[in-house]
PyMOL Python script that loads the backbone (N, CA, C, O; Angstrom):
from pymol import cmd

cmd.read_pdbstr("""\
ATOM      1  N   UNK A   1      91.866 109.456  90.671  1.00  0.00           N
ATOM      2  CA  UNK A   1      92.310 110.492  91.581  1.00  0.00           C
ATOM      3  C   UNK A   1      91.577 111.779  91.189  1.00  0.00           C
ATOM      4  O   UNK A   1      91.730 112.265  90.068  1.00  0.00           O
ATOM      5  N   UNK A   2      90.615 112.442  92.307  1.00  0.00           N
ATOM      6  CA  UNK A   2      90.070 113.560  91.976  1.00  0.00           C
ATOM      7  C   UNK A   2      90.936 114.673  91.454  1.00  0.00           C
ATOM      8  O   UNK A   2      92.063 114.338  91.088  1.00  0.00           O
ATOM      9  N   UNK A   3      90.594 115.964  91.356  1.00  0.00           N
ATOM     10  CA  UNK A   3      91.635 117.475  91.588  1.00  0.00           C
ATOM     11  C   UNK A   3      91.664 117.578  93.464  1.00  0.00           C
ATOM     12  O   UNK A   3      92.601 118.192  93.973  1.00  0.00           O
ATOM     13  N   UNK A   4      90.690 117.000  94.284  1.00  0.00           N
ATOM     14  CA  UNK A   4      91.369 117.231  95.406  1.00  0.00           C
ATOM     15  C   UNK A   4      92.206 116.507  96.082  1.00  0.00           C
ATOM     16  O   UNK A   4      92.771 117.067  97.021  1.00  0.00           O
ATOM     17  N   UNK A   5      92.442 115.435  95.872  1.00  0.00           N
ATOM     18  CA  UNK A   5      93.604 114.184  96.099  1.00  0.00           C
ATOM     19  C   UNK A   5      95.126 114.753  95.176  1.00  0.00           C
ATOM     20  O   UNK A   5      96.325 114.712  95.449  1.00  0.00           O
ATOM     21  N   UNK A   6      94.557 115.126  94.324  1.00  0.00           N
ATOM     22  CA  UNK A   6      95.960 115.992  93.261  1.00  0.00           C
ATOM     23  C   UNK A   6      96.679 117.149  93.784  1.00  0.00           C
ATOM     24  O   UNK A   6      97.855 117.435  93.562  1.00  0.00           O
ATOM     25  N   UNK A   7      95.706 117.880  94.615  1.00  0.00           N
ATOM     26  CA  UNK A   7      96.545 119.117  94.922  1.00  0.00           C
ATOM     27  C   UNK A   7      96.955 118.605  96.458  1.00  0.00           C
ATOM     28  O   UNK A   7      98.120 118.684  96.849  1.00  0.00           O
ATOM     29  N   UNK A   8      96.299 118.280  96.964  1.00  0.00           N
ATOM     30  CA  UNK A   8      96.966 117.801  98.508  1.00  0.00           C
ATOM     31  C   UNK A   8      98.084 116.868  97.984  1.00  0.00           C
ATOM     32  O   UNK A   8      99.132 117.485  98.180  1.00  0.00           O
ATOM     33  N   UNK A   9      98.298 115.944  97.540  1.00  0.00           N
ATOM     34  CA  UNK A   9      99.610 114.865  96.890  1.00  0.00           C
ATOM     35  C   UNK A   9     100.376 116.043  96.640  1.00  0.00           C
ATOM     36  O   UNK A   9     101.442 116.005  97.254  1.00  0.00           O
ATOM     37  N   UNK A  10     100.187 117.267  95.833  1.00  0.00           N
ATOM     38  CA  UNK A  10     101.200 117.996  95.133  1.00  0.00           C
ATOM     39  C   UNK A  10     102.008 118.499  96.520  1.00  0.00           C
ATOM     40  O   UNK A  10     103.209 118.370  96.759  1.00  0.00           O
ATOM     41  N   UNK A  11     100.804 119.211  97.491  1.00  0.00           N
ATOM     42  CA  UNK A  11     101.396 119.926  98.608  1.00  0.00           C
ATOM     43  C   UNK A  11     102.172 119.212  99.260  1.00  0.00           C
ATOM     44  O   UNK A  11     103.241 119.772  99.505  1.00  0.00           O
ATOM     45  N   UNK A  12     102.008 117.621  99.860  1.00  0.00           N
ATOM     46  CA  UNK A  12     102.879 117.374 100.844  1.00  0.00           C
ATOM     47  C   UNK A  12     103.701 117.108 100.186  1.00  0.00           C
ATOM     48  O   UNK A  12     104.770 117.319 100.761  1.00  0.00           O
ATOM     49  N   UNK A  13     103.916 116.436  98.463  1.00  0.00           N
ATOM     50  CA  UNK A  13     105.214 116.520  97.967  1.00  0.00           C
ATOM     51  C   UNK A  13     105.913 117.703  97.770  1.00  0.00           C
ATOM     52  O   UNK A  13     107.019 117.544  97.254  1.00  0.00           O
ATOM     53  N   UNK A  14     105.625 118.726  98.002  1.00  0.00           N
ATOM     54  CA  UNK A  14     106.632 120.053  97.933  1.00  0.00           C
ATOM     55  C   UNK A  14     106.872 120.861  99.327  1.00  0.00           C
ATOM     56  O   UNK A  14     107.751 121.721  99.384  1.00  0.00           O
ATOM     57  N   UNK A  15     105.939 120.506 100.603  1.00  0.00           N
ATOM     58  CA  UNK A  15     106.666 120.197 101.498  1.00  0.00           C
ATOM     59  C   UNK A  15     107.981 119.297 102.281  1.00  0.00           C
ATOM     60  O   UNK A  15     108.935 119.473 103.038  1.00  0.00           O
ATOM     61  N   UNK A  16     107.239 118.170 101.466  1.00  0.00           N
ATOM     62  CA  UNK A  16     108.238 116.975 101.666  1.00  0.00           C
ATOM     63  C   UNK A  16     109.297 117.167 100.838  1.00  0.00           C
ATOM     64  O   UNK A  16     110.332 116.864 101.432  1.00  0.00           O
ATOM     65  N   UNK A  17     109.534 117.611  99.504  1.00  0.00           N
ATOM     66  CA  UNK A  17     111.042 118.582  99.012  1.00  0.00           C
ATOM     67  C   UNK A  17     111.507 119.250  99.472  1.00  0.00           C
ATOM     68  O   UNK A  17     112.728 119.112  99.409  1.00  0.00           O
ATOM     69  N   UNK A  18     111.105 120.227 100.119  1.00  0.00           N
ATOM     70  CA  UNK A  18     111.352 121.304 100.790  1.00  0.00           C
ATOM     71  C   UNK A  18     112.244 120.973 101.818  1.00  0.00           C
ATOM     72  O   UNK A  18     113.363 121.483 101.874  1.00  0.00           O
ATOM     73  N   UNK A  19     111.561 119.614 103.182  1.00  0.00           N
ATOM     74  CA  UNK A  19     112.264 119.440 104.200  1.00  0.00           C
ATOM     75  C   UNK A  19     113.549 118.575 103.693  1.00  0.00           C
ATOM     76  O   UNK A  19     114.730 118.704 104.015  1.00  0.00           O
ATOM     77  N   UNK A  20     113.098 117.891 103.029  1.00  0.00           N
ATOM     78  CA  UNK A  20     114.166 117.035 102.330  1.00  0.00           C
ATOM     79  C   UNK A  20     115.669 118.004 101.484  1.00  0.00           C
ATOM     80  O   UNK A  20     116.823 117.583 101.408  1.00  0.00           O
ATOM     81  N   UNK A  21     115.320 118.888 101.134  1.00  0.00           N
ATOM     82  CA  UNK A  21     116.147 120.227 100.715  1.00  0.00           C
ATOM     83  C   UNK A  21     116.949 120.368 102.334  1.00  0.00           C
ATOM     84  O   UNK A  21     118.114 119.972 102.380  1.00  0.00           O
ATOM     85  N   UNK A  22     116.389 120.864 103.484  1.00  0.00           N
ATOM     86  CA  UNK A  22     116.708 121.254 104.324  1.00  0.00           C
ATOM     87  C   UNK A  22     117.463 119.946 104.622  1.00  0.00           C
ATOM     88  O   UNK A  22     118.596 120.103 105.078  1.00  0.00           O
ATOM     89  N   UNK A  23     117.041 118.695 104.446  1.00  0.00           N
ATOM     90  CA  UNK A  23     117.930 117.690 105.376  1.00  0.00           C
ATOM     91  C   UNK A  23     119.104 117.598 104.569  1.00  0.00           C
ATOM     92  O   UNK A  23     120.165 117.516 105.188  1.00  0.00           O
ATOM     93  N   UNK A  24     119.141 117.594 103.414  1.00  0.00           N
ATOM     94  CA  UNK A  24     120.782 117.180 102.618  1.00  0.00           C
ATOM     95  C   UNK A  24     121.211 118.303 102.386  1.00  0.00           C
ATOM     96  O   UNK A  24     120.877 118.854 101.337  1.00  0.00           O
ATOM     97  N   UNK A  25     121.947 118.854 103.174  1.00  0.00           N
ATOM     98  CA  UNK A  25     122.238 120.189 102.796  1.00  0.00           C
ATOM     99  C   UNK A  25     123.294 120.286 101.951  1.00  0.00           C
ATOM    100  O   UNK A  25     124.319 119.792 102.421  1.00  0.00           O
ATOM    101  N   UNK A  26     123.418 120.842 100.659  1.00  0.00           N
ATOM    102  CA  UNK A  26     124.221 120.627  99.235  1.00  0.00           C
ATOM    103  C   UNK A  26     123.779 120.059  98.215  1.00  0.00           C
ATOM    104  O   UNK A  26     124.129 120.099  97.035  1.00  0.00           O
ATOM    105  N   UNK A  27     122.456 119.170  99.098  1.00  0.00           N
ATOM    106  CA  UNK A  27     121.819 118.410  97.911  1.00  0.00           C
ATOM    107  C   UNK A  27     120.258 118.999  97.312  1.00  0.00           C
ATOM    108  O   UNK A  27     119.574 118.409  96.476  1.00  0.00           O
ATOM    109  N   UNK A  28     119.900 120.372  98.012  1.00  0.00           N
ATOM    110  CA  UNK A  28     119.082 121.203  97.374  1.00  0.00           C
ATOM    111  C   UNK A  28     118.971 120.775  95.802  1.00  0.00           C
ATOM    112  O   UNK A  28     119.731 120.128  95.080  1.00  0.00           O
ATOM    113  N   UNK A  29     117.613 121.451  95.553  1.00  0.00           N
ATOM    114  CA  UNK A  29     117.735 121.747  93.538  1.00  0.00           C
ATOM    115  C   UNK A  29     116.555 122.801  93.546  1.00  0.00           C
ATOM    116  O   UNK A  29     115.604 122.701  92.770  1.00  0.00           O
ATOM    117  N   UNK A  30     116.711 124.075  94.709  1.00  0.00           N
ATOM    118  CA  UNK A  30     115.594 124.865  94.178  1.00  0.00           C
ATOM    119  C   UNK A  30     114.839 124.328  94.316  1.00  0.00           C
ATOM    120  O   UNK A  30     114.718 123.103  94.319  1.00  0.00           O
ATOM    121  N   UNK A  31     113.754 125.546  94.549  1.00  0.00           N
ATOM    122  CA  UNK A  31     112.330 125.791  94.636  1.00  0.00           C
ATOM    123  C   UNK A  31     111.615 124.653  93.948  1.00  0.00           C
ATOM    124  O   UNK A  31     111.305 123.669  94.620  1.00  0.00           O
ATOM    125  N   UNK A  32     111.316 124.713  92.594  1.00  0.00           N
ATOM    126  CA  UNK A  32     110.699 124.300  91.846  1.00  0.00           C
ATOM    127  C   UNK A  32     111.810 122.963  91.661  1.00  0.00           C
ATOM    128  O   UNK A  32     110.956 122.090  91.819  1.00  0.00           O
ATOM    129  N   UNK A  33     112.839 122.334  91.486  1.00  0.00           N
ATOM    130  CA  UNK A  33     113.514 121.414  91.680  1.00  0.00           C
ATOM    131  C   UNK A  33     113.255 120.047  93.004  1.00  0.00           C
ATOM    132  O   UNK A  33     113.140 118.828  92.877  1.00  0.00           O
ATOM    133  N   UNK A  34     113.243 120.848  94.094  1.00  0.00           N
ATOM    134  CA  UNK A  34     112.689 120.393  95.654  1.00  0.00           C
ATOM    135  C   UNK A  34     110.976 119.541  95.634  1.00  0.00           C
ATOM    136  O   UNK A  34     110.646 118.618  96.379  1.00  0.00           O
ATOM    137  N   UNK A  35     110.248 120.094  94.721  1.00  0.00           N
ATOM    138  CA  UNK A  35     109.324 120.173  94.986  1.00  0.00           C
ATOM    139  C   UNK A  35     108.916 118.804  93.928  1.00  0.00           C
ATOM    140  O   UNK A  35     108.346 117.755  94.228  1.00  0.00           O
ATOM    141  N   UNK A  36     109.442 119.264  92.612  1.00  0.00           N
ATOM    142  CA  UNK A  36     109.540 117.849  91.699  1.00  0.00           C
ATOM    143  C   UNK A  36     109.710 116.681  92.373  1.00  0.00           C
ATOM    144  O   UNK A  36     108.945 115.717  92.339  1.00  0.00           O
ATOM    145  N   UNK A  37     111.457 116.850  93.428  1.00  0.00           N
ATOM    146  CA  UNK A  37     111.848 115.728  94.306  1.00  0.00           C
ATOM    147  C   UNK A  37     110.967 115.183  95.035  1.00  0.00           C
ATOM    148  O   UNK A  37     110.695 113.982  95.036  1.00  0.00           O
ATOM    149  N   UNK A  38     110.384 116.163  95.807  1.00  0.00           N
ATOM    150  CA  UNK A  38     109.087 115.438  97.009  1.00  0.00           C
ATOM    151  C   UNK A  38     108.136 114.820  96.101  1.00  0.00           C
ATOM    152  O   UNK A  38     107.620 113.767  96.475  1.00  0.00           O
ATOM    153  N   UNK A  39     107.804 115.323  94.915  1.00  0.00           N
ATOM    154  CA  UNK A  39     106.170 114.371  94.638  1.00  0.00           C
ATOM    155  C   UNK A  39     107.247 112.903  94.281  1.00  0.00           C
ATOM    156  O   UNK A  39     107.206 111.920  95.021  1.00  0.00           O
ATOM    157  N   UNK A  40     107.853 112.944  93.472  1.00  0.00           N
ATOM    158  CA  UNK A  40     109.171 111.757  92.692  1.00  0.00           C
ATOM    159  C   UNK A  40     109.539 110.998  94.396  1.00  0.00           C
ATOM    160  O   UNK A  40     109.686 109.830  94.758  1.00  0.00           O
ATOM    161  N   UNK A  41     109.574 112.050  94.974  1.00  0.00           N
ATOM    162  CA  UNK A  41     109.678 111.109  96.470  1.00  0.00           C
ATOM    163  C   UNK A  41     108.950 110.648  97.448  1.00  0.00           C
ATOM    164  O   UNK A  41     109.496 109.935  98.290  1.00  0.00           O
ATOM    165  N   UNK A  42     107.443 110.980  97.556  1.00  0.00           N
ATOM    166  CA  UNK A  42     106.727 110.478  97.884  1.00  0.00           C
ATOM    167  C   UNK A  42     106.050 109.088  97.011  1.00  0.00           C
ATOM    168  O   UNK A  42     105.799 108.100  97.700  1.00  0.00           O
ATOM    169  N   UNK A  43     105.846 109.041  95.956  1.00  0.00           N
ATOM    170  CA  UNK A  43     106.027 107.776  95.349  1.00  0.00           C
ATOM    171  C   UNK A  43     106.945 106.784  95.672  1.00  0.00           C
ATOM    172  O   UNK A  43     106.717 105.611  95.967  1.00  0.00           O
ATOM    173  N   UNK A  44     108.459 107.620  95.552  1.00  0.00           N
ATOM    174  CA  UNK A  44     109.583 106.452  96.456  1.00  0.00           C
ATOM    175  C   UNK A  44     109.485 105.847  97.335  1.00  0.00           C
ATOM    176  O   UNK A  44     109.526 104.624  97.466  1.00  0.00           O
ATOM    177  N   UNK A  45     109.307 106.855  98.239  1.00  0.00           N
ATOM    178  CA  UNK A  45     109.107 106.732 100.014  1.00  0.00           C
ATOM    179  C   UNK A  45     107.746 105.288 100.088  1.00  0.00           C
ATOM    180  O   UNK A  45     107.963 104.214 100.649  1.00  0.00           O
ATOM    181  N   UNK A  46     106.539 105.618  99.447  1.00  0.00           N
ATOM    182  CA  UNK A  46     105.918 104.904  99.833  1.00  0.00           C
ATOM    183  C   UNK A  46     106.173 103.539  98.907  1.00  0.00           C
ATOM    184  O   UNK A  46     105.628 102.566  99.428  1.00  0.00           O
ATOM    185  N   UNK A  47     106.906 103.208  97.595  1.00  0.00           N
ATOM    186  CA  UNK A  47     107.036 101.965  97.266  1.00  0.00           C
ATOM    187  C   UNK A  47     108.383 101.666  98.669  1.00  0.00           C
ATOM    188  O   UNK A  47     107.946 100.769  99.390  1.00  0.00           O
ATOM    189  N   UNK A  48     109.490 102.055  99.070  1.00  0.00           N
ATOM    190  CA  UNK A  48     110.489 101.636  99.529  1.00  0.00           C
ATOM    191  C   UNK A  48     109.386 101.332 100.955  1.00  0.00           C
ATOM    192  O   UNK A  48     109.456 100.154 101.303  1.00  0.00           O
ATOM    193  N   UNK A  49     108.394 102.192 101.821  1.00  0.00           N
ATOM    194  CA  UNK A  49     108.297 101.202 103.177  1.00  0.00           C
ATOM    195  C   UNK A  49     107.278 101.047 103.030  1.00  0.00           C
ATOM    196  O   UNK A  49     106.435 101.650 103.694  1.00  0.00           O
ATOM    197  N   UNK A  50     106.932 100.031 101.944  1.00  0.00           N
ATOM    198  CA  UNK A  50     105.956  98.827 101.284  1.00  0.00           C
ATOM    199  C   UNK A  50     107.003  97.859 101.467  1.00  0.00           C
ATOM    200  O   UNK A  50     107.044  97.162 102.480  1.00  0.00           O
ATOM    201  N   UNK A  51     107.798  97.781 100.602  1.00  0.00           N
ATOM    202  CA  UNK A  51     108.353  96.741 100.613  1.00  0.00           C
ATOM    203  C   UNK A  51     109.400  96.549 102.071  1.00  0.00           C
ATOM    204  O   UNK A  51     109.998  95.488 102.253  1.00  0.00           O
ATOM    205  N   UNK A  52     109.482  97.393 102.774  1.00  0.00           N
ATOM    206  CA  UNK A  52     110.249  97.508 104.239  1.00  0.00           C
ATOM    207  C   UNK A  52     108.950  96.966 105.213  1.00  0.00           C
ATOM    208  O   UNK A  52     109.027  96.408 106.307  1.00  0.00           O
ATOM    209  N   UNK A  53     108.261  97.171 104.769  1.00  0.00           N
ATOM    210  CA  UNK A  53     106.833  96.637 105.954  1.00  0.00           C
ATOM    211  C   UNK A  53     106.702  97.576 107.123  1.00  0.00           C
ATOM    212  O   UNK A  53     106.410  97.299 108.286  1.00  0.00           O
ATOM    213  N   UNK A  54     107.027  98.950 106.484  1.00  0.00           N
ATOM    214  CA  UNK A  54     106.667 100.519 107.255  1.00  0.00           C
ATOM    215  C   UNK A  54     105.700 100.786 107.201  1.00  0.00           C
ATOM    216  O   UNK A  54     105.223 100.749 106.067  1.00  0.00           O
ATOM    217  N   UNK A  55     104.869 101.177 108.228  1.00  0.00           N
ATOM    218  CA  UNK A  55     103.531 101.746 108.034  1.00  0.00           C
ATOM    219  C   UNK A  55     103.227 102.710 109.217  1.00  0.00           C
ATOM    220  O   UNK A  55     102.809 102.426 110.339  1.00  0.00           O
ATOM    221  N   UNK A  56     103.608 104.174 108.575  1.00  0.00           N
ATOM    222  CA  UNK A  56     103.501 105.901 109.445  1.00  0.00           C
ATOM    223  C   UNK A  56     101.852 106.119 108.829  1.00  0.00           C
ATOM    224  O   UNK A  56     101.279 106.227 107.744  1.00  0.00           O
ATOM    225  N   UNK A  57     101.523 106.099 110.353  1.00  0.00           N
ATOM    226  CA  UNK A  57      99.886 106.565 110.449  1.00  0.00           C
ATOM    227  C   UNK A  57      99.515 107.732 110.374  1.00  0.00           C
ATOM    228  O   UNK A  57     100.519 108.444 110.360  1.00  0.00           O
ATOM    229  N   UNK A  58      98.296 108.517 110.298  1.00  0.00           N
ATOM    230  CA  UNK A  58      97.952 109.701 110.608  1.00  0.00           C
ATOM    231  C   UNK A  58      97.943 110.075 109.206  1.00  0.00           C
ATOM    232  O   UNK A  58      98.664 109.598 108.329  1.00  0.00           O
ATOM    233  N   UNK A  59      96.663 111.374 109.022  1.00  0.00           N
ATOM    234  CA  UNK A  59      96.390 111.588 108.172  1.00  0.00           C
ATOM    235  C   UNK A  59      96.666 112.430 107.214  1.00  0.00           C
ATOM    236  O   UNK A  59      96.121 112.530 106.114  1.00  0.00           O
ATOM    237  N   UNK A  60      97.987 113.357 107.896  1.00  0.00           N
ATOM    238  CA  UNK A  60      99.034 114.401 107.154  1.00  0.00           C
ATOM    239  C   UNK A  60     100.278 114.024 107.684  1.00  0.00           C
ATOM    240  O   UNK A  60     101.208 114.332 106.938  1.00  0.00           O
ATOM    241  N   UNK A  61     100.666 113.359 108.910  1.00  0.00           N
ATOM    242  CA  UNK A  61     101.691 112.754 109.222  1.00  0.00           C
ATOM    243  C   UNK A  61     102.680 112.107 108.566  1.00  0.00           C
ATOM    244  O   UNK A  61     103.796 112.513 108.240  1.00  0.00           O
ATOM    245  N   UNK A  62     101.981 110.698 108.351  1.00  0.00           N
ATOM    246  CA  UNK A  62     102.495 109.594 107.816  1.00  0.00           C
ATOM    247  C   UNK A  62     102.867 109.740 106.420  1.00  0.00           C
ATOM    248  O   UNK A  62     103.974 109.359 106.041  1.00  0.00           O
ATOM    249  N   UNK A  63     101.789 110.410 105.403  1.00  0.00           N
ATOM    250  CA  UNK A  63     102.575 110.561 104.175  1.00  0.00           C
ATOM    251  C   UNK A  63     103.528 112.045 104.380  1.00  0.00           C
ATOM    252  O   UNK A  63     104.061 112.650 103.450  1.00  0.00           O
ATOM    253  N   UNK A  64     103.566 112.327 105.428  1.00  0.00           N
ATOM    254  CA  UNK A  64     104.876 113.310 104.883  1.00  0.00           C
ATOM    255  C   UNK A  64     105.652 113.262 105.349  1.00  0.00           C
ATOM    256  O   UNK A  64     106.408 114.223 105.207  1.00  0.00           O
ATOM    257  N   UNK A  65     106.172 111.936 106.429  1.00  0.00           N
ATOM    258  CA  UNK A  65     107.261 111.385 106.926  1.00  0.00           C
ATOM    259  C   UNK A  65     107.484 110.580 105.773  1.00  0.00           C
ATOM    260  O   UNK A  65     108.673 110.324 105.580  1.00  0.00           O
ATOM    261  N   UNK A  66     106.614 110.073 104.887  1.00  0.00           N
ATOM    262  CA  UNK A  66     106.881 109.041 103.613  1.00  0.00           C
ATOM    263  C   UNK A  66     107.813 109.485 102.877  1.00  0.00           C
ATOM    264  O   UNK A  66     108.992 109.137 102.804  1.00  0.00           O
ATOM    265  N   UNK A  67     106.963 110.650 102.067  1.00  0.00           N
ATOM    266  CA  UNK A  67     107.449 111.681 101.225  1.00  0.00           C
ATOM    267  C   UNK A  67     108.524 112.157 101.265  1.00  0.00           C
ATOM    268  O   UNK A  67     109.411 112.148 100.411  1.00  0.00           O
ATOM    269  N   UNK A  68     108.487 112.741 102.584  1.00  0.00           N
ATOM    270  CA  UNK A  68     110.555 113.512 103.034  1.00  0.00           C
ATOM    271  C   UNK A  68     111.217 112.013 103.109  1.00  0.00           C
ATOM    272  O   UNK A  68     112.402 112.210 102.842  1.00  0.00           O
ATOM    273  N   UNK A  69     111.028 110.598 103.344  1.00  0.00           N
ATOM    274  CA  UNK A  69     111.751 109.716 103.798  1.00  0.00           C
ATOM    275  C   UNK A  69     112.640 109.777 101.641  1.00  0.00           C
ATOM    276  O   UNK A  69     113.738 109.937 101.108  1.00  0.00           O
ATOM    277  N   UNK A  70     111.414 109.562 101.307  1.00  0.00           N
ATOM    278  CA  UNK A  70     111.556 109.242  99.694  1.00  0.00           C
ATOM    279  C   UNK A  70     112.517 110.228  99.262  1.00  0.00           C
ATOM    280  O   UNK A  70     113.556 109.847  98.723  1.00  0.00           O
ATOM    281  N   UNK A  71     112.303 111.337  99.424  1.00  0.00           N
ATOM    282  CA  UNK A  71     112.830 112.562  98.757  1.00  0.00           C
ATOM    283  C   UNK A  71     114.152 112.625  98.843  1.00  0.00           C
ATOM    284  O   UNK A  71     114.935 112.952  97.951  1.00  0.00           O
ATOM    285  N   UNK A  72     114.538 112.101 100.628  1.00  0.00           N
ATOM    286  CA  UNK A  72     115.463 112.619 101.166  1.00  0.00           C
ATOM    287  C   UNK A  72     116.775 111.666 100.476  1.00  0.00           C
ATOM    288  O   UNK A  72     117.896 112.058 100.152  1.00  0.00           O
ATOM    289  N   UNK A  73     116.138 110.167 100.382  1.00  0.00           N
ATOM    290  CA  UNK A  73     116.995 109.241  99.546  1.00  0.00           C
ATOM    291  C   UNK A  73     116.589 109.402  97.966  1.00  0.00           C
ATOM    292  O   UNK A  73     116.938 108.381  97.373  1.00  0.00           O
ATOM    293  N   UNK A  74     116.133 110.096  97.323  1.00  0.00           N
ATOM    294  CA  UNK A  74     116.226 110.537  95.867  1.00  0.00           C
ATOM    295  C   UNK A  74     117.234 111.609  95.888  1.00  0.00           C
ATOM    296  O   UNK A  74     118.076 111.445  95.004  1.00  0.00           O
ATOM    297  N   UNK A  75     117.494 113.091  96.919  1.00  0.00           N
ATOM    298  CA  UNK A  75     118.411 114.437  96.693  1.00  0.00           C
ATOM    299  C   UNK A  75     119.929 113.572  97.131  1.00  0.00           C
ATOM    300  O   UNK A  75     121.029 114.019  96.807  1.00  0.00           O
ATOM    301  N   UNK A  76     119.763 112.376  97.857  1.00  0.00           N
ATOM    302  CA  UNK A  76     120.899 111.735  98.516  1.00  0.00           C
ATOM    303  C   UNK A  76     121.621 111.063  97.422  1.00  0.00           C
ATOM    304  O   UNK A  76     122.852 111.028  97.402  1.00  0.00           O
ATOM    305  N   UNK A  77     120.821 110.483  96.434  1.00  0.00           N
ATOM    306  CA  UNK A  77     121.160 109.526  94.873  1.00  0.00           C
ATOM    307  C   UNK A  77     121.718 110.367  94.210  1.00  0.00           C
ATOM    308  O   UNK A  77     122.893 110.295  93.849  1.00  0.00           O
ATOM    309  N   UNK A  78     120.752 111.502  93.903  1.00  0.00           N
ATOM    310  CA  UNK A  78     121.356 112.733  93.381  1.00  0.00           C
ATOM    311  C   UNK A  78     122.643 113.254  93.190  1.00  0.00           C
ATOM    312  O   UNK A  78     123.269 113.256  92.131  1.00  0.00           O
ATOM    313  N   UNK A  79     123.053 113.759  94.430  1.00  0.00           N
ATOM    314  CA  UNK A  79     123.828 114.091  95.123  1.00  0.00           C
ATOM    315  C   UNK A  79     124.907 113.180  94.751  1.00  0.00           C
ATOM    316  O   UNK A  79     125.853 113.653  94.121  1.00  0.00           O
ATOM    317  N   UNK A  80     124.899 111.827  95.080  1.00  0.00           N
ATOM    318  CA  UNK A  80     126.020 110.568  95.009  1.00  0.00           C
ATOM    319  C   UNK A  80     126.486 110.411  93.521  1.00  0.00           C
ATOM    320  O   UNK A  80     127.629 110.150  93.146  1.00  0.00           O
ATOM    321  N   UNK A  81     125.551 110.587  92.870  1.00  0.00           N
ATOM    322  CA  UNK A  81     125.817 110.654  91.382  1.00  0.00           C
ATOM    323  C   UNK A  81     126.269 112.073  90.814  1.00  0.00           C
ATOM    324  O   UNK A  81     127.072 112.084  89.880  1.00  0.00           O
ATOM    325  N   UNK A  82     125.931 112.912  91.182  1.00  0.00           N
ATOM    326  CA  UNK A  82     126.685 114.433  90.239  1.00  0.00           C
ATOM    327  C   UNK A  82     128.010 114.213  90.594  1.00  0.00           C
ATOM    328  O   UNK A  82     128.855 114.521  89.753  1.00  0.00           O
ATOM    329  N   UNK A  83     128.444 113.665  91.841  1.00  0.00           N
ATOM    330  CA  UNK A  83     129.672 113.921  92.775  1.00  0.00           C
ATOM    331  C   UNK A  83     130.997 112.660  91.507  1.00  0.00           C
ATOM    332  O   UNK A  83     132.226 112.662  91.438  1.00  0.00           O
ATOM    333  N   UNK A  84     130.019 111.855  90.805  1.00  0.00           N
ATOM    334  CA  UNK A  84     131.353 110.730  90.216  1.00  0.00           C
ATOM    335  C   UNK A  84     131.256 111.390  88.824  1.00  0.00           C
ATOM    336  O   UNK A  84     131.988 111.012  87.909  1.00  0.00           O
TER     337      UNK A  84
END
""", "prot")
cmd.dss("prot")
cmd.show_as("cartoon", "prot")
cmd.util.cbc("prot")
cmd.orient("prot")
């Protein structure tokens, strides 16, 4: 992986925290928290619709429907677990 594959991965994972912040609302973790989530969730996102047999096209699209998909069920785990 170059430095330019690294910083684009970083960006849509801290976009993809970000929206993922916005979708669970309570299940935020901050700025710098959100953003951890999206990269941790774009890894998710794309092992979970691998093995779902998902495949979102396009070339900023698809991984950041991945990414927020990942994220959004990592702040959701999160979330399910602080709560017990």
């Amino acid at each position: 992986m170059n430095i330019e594959q690294l910083v684009v991965f970083m960006l849509i994972g801290g976009v993809a925290g970000w929206l993922a912040g916005l979708i669970i609302k309570g299940g935020g973790l901050g700025i710098i928290g959100n953003i951890v989530a999206g990269v941790i969730g774009s890894v998710l996102g794309g092992w979970l619709f691998g093995e779902l047999g998902i495949s979102v096209g396009g070339k900023w699209l698809g991984p950041l429907v991945t990414a927020t998909s990942g994220a959004v069920v990592l702040l959701f785990a999160i979330g399910f677990l602080r709560k017990k």
